[in-house]
Structure formats: C-alpha cells, structure tokens
C-alpha positions as CSV (number, residue, x, y, z in Angstrom):
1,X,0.0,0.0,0.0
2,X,1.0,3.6,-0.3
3,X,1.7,6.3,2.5
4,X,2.2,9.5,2.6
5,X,5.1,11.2,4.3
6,X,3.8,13.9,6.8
7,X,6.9,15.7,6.7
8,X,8.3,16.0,3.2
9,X,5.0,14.7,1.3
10,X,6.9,11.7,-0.9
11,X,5.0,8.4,-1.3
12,X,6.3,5.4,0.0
13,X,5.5,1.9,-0.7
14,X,5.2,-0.4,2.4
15,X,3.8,-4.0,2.3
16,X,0.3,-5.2,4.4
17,X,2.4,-7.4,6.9
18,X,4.3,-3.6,8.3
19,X,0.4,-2.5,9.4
20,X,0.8,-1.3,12.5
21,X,4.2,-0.2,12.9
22,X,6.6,2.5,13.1
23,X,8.9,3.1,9.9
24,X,11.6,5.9,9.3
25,X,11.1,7.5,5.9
26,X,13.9,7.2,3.7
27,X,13.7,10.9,2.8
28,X,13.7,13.0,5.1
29,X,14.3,10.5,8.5
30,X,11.0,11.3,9.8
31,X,9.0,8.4,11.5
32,X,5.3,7.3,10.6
33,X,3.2,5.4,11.8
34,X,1.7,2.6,9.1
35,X,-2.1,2.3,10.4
36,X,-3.9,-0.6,10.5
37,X,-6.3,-1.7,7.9
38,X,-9.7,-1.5,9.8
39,X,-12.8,0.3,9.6
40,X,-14.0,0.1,12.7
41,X,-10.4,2.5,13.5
42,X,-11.3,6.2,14.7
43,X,-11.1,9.1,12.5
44,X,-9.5,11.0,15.7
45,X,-5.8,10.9,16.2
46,X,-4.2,9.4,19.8
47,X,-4.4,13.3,21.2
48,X,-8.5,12.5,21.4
49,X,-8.8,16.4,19.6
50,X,-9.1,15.3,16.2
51,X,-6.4,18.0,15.4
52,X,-3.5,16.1,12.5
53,X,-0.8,14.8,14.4
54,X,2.0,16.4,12.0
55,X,0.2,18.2,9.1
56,X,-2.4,17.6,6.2
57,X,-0.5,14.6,3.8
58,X,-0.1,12.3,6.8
59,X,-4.1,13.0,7.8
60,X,-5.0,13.2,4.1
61,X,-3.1,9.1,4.1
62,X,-4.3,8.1,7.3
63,X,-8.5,8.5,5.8
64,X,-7.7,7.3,3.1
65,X,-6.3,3.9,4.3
66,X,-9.0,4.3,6.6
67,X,-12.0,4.2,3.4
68,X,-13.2,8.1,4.4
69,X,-12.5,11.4,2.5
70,X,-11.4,14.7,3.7
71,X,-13.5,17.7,3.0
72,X,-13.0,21.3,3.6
73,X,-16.5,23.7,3.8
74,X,-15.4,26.7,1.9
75,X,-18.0,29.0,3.5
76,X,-16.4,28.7,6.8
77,X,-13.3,26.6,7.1
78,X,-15.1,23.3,9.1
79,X,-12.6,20.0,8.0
80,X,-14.7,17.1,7.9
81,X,-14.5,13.6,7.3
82,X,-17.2,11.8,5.2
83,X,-17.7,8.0,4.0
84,X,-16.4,7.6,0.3
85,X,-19.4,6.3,-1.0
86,X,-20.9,10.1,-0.6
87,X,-18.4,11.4,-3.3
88,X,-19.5,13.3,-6.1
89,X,-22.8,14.1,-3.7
90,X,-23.2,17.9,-2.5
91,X,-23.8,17.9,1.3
92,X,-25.0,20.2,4.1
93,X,-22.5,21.8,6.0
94,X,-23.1,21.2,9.8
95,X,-21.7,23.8,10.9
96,X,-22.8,26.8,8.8
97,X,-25.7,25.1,6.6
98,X,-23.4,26.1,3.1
99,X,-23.5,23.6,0.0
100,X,-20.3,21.4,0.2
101,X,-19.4,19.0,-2.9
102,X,-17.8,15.8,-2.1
103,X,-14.9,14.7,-4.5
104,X,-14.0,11.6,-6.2
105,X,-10.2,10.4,-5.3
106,X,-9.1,11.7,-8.3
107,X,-10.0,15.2,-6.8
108,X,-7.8,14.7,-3.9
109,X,-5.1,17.6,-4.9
110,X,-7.7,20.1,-4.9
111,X,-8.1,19.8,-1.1
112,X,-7.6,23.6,0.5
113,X,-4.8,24.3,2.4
114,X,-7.0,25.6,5.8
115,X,-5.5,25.5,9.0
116,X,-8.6,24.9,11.2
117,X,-9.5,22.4,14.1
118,X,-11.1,19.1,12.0
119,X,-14.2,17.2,13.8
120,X,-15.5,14.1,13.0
121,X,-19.1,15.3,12.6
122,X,-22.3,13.3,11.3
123,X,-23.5,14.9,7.9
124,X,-26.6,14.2,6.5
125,X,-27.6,14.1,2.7
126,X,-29.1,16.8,0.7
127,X,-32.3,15.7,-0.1
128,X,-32.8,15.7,-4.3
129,X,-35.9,15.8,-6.7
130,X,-36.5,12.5,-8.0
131,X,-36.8,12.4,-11.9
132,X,-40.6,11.3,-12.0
133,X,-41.4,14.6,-10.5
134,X,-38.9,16.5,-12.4
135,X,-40.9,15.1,-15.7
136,X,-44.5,15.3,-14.6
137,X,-43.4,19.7,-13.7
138,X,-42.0,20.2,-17.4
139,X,-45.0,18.3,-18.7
140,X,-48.0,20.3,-16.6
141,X,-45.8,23.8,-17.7
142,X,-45.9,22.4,-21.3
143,X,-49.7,21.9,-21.4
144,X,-50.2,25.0,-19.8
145,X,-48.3,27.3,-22.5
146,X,-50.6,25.2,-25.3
147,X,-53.5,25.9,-23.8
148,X,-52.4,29.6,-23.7
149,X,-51.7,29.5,-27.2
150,X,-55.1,28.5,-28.7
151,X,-57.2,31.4,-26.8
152,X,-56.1,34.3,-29.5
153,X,-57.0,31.8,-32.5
154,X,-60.3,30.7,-31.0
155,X,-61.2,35.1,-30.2
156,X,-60.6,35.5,-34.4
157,X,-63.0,32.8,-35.2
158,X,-65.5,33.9,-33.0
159,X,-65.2,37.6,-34.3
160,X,-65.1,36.4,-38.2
161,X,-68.3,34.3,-37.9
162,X,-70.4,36.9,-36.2
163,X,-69.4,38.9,-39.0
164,X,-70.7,36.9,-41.6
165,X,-73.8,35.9,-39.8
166,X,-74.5,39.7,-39.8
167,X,-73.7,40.1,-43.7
168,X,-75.9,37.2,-45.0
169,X,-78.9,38.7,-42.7
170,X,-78.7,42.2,-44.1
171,X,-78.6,40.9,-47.8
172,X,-81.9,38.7,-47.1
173,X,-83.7,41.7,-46.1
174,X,-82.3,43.5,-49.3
175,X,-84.4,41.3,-51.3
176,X,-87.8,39.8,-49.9
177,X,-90.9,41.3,-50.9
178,X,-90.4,43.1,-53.8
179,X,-91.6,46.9,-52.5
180,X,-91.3,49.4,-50.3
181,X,-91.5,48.2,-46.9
182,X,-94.0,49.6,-44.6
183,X,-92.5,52.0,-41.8
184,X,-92.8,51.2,-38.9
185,X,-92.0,52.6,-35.3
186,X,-88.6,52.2,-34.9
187,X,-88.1,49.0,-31.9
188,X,-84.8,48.4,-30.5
189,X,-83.0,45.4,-31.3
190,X,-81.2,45.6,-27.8
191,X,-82.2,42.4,-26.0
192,X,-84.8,43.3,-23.2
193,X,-82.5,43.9,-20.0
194,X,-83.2,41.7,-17.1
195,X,-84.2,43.0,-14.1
196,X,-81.3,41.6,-11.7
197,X,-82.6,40.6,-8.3
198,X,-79.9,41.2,-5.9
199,X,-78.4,37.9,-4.4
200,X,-76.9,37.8,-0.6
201,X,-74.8,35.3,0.2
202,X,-74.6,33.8,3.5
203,X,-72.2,35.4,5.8
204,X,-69.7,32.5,6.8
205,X,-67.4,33.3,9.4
206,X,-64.5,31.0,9.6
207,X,-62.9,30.3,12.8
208,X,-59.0,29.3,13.0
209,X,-58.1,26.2,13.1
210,X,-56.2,25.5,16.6
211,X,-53.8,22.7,16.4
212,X,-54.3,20.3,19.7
213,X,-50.7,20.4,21.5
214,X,-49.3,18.9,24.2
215,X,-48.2,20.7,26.9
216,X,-44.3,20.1,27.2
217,X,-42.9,19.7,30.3
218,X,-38.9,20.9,30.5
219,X,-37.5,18.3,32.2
220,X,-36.4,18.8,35.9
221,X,-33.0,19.4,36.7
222,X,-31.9,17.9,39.6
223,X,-30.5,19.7,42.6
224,X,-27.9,18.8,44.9
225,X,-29.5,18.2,48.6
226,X,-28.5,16.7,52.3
227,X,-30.3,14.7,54.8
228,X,-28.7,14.3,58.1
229,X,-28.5,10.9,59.4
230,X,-27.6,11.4,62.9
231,X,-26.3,13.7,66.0
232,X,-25.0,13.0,68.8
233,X,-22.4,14.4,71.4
234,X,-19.6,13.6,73.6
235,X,-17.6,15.2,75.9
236,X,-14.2,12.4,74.8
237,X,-14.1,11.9,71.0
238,X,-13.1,8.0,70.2
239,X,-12.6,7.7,73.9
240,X,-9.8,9.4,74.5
241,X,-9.9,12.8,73.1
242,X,-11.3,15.5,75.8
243,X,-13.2,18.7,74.7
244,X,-12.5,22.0,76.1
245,X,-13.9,23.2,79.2
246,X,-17.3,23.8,79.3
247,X,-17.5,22.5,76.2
248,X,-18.5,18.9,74.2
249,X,-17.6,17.3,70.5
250,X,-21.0,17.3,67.8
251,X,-20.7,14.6,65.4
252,X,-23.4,15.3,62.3
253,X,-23.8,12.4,60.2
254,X,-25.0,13.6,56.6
255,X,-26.2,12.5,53.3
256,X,-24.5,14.2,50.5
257,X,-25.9,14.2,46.8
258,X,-24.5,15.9,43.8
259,X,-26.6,17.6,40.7
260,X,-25.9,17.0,37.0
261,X,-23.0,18.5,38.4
262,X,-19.9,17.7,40.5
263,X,-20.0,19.1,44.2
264,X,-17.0,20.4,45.5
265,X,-16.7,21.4,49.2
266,X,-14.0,23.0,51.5
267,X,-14.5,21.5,55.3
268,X,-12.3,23.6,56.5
269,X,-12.5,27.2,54.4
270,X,-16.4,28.6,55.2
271,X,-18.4,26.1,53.1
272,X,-19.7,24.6,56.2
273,X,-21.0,26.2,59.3
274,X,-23.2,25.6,61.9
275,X,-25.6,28.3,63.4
276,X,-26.7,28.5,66.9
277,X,-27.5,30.5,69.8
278,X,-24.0,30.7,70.2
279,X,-23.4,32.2,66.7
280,X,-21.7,30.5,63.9
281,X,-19.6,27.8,64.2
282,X,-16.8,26.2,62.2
283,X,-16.1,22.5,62.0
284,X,-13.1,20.9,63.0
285,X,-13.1,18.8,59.8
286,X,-14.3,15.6,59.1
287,X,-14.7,12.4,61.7
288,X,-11.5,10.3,61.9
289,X,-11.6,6.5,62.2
290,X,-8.8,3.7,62.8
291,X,-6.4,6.3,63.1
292,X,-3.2,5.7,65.5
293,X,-2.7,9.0,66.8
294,X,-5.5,10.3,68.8
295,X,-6.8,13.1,66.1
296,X,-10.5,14.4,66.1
297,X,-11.0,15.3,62.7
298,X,-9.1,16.2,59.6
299,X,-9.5,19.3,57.1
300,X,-9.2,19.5,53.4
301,X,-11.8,19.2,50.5
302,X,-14.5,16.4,49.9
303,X,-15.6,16.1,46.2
304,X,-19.0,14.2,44.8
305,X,-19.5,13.4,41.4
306,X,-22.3,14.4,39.1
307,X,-25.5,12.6,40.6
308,X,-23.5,10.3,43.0
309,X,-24.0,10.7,47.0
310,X,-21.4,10.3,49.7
311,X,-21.7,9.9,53.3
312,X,-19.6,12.5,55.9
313,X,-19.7,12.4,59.3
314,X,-18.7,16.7,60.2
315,X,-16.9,17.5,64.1
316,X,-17.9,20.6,65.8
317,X,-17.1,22.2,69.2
318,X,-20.3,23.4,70.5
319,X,-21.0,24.4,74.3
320,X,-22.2,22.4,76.4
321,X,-25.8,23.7,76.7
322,X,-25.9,23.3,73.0
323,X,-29.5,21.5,71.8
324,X,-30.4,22.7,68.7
325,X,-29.0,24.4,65.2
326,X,-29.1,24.8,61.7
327,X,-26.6,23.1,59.4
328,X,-25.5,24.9,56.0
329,X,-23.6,23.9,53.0
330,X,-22.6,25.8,50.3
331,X,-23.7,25.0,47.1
332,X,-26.3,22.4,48.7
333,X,-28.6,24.4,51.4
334,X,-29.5,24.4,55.1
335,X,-30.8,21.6,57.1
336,X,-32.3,21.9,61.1
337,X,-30.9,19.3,63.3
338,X,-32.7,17.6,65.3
339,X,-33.2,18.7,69.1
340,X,-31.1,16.9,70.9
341,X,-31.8,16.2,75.4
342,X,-31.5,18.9,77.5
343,X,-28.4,19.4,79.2
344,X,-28.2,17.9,82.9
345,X,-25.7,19.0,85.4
346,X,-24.0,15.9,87.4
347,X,-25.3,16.4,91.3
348,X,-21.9,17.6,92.8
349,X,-22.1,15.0,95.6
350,X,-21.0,12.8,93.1
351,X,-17.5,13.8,93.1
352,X,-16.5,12.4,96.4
353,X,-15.3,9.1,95.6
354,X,-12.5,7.4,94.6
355,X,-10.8,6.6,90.6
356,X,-8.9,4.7,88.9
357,X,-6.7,5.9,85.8
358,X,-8.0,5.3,82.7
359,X,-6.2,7.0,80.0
360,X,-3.5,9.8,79.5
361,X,-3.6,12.6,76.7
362,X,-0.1,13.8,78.1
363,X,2.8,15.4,75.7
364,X,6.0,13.7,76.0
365,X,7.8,16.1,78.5
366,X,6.3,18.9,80.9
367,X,8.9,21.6,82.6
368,X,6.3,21.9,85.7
369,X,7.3,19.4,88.1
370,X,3.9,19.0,89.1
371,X,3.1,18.0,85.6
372,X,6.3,15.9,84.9
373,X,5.7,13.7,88.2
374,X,2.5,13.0,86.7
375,X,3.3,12.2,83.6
376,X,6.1,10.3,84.3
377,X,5.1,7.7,87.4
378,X,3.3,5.0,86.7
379,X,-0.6,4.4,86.0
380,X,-2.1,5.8,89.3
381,X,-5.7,6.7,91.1
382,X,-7.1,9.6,92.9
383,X,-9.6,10.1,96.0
384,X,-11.4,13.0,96.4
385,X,-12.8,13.4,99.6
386,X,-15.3,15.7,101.7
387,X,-14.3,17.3,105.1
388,X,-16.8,19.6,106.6
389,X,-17.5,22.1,103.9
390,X,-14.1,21.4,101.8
391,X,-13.4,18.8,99.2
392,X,-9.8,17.6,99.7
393,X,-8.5,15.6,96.5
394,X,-4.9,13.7,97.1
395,X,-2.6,11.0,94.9
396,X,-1.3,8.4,97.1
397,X,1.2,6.9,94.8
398,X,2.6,10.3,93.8
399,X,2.3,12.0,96.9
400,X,1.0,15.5,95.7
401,X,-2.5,16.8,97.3
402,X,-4.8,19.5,96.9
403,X,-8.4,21.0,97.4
404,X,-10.9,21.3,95.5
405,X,-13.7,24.2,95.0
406,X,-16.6,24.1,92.9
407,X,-16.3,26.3,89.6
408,X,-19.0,26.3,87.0
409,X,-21.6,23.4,87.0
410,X,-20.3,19.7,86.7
411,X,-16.3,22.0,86.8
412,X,-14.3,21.9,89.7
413,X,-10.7,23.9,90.7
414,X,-8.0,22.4,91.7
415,X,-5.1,23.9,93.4
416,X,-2.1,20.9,93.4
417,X,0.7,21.2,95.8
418,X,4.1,18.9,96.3
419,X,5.4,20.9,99.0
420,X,7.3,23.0,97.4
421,X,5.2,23.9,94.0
422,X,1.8,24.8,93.5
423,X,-0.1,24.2,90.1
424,X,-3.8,25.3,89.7
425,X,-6.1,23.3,87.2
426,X,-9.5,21.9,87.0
427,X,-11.6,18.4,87.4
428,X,-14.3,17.6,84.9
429,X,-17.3,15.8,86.5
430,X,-18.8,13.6,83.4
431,X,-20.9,10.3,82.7
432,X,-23.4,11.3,85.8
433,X,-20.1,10.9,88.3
434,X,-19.2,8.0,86.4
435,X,-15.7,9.8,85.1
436,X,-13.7,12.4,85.6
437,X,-11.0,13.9,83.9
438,X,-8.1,16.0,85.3
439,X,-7.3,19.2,83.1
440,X,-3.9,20.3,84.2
441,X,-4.3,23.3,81.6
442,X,-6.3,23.9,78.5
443,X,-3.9,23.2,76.2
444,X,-4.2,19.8,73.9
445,X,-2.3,16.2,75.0
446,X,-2.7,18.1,79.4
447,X,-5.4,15.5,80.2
448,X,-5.5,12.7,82.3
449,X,-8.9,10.2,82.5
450,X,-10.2,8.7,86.1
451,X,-13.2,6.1,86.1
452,X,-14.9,5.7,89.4
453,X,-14.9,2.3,91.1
C-alpha cells in the first residue's frame, strides 16, 4: 500500500504485513506510523482532539487507508471527514448550513490548504428531486403554455363568424318582398334587460383552526441536597480525646448528593457552618476512624460526582448547653438538626469518691514538676474526699495533694501542691459521676482520664 510522508509529502510503498508499525522514511528521517487496515479505526488521532498529528498529507493518508475522504466547507473553514461512498454528492455543511461537494479520489489535490481544528461530525444528505417529479413539472408547464396559445385563434374565429352571420342577414332583407316596406315605429334590437334581483350570500365566518398540542414539560433538573443521618455528642471523641472546658464534641452524620453537576466542598475554608445561639460555628473537619494518633477530625476538600452521593460524618465544638442548630452547606442548602436532650448538670455530691486511671492525653515532657511527676510515674488513682464544707482531692502513689472548690456546673478547681510547687487546674465531672478527667491546663495532650470504682 501507499503512505504518505507527513513531513516532506513523498509516497512510500510499504507491504500489508508492516500495518501497524513505526517506519523511518527514507527521505527525510522522519517516522510514521503505518495504520492498521480496519474500519472500525477512529477518525481521531491518539491526542483525542481530532487535530492532525504532524500536518495535512499524513491525515490526508491516514483517511484514506481508513475508506473516508477529507472535505473542507469553503463557506467557513469546518474540516470534515465523510464516508467515500458520498463522493461526487453535494452535502450540508453542519456547521454553517453552506452547500459542500464531495470529490471523487481523483479530486484529492484540490483539497484547500486551511489551517482549522477538523471534527468528525455526522453529515446528513441533501435531499434531491426525483426524476418522476422532475418530468411530470416540465410536462404540466408544457400543457399549460398550449393551452395559452389556442385562446387568441379561437377570439378570431368567434369575431369572423359573427361577421358573416350579420352580412348574410342584411342581404336577405335586401331582397324579400319586392316593395317598399312599410314603416314602422322604430323597436330596438337591444335584448330586453333583465331585471337583476340582488343575491346575498350567506355570511360565513370561519374560525381558525387550533392545532391540539401537548403541553411540554422541561425536564427537571436535579438539585444537589442533604439529609442528616444522625447527631449525637460527647464530651471524649473515640474515647480518648477531651473537649474544652465547658465545652463537648457534635458529630453530624449527613447525606451528600450531587446535581448534573460535580460538588466540591472545603470543610475547612467557610463552606460549612453551623448556626446556633452561640453564633456560627466552624467545624473541626471531618470524623476520623482507625487512626493511631489520637486526632479528632481532619480538614481538606471532599468532592461528589455528578449525581452520586457520599456519606460525611462533620466535628464541631459546641458548648455544652448546645440543643439545637441549623446546618449549612454551600452550594447544597440548610438543614435543622434535630433537638437533641436537655443538658443535665452531674449532682456535685458525686465527686466524692475514689478513681482509677483510665487513660492519658499527656505530651511527652512537661517543665512543671507537678506536671512531669504525673506524667512520668506509673498508672495511678485519685480520692477526692469531703471534710466539713471542703473537698480535699490527694494522689497516694505520687504523693501531691490539693483541694478542690466548685467552679462552673459539673467544673471543679484544683489547686495541686508537692510541698514545694503549686499548680492550679481543673476536674471535669462527666458520665453522671461515672468519670472524671483531670485538666492540668487547657492546652491539647494536658489530660488525664479517672473512672470511678
């Protein structure tokens, strides 16, 4: 078969068994690709633009080894490729409606030299009389001009016979008789005129024509939208994790589905908030699970695709009163939440008592010695107890003791004391007096977790 050199346009000669490989063109060096016979191949190239890989010979060779023809509109530039059975037919354009012949092979050459971006586009035929109609038009013209032709010829005849008739009458009279003929009072010859009775015709009024239509619906686009699943709250996240003072973790489980269009949302940068009482809120990010280190929630951006739903769990810090708010999402809508229980102060009697540890959220190192002795000795308990009007707290294992006063409701102060150092922080009365957790300041990985026995 024959190919075409996109770079320096020779013709080279390559044999069926190369189809589908890379040769170097003995010309010019340049490498081309030998297509495969097929012609179930694409008309686009590898790029998936359509666009000619190198230049026109190489796409010129590449449909014709392919069994399609290149055609140019000349009206406004459009390349298109067409089956070569359609040559020597004249097709729409469907770009710009304009008339576009389709050559034979041997018109190849005359191809334009446009640099536009080529489409593989669907072209449909140019509908064409059929010759049965074509005849039966020239005939119904040609019997019309004939009969227009005999009306001046048939006008003289009439004319020349009344003539005659009115000749032969007058010479008749001329000769009966034999006299003079008697006068008589001149009568018209005029034909008695009719008396025309005026004709109405009957009004008809004619009423338009209404065409019975169907009323068209536009079909409904779909929106994006959210459901929430479920809410709930708690004061250690996976367990472990404390919330601030005064404070407690939301967890809002929601249904996300996209529109006929992808959903894009930023956790983290405004396109969630959660209004309240207590104003807007942020989220922390998104719920965590299996992690090792003790995290709450991560940040970053959650994508859905067109028409596809996700589920998302979002973390918020809310106060601890908090029982009711309005979730919004950008690009989605707002969504209540449902009312969650009142909140319910532990009785403060049920802080006397004594715990066990239960878990440490505690930084590697503290300067305060307090803190350090702590941290460092082994897994220890605490008894709080009540003498008089005072709560006394103490560590038996690590020797450090303290009182304790009541702060806010279910908060306590502590003041700490080794002897020598003092350290004020705070106890955390959760879980109905179940639990308690020991903030030695209100900074992150400061926390230690006591459960009563």
């Amino acid at each position: 078969m024959e190919l075409l050199c996109g770079k320096c346009g020779n013709t080279l000669n390559v044999v069926w068994d190369q189809a589908g490989q890379d040769i170097r063109c003995p010309h010019c060096g340049n490498t081309i690709h030998i297509p495969a016979m097929d012609a179930s191949v694409p008309t686009h190239d590898e790029d998936g633009f359509g666009a000619p890989a190198e230049d026109d010979f190489l796409t010129k060779a590449r449909l014709l080894l392919q069994r399609k023809l290149l055609v140019i509109c000349g009206s406004c530039g459009e390349r298109l490729t067409v089956e070569q059975r359609l040559a020597g037919k004249t097709l729409r354009c469907p770009a710009c409606g304009g008339q576009i012949r389709i050559p034979h092979q041997a018109d190849e050459d005359d191809f334009p030299d446009v640099s536009t971006r080529m489409d593989v586009l669907d072209i449909t035929e140019e509908p064409e009389p059929s010759p049965i109609e074509s005849d039966a038009y020239l005939s119904a013209e040609s019997d019309k001009n004939r009969s227009r032709s005999k009306w001046p010829v048939a006008i003289v005849l009439i004319l020349m016979t009344g003539l005659a008739g009115i000749a032969i009458g007058y010479i008749l009279r001329g000769r009966g008789g034999g006299g003079v003929p008697e006068e008589k009072p001149p009568t018209s010859t005029a034909p008695a005129r009719r008396e025309q009775v005026p004709t109405t015709k009957p009004t008809v009024t004619t009423l338009p024509v209404v065409a019975a239509t169907m009323p068209v619906t536009p079909p409904v686009k779909a929106k994006a939208a959210m459901k929430v699943r479920r809410v709930k709250t708690a004061i250690l996240a996976d367990g472990l994790v404390p919330a601030p003072l005064g404070r407690m973790f939301l967890y809002v489980k929601v249904d996300v589905i996209a529109s006929e269009d992808a959903l894009s949302i930023n956790v983290t940068g405004g396109d969630v908030v959660l209004e309240s009482d207590a104003g807007k809120i942020a989220p922390l990010g998104l719920a965590l699970t299996g992690s090792i280190v003790p995290l709450v929630a991560r940040g970053g951006t959650i994508v859905v695709k067109p028409l596809a739903g996700r589920i998302e769990t979002f973390v918020f810090v809310v106060p601890e009163e908090f029982d009711e708010g309005k979730l919004k999402i950008a690009g989605i809508g707002e969504c209540e939440l449902p009312a969650l229980p009142a909140f319910s102060a532990p009785d403060p009697s049920a802080i006397v008592g004594t715990y066990a540890e239960a878990g440490r959220y505690l930084r590697v190192a503290f300067k305060n010695p307090i803190m350090e002795r702590l941290r460092a000795g082994p897994v220890h308990g605490l008894v709080i107890s009540k003498q008089g009007e005072r709560l006394t707290i103490a560590f038996p294992t690590t020797g450090l003791r303290g009182l304790v006063h009541s702060a806010n409701v279910g908060t306590y102060a502590v003041i700490l004391t080794d002897g020598k150092t003092h350290l004020q922080c705070h106890l955390r009365l959760i879980d109905s007096g179940k639990r308690l957790i020991l903030y030695l300041s209100e900074k992150p990985y400061h926390q230690i977790i006591y459960e009563k026995k």
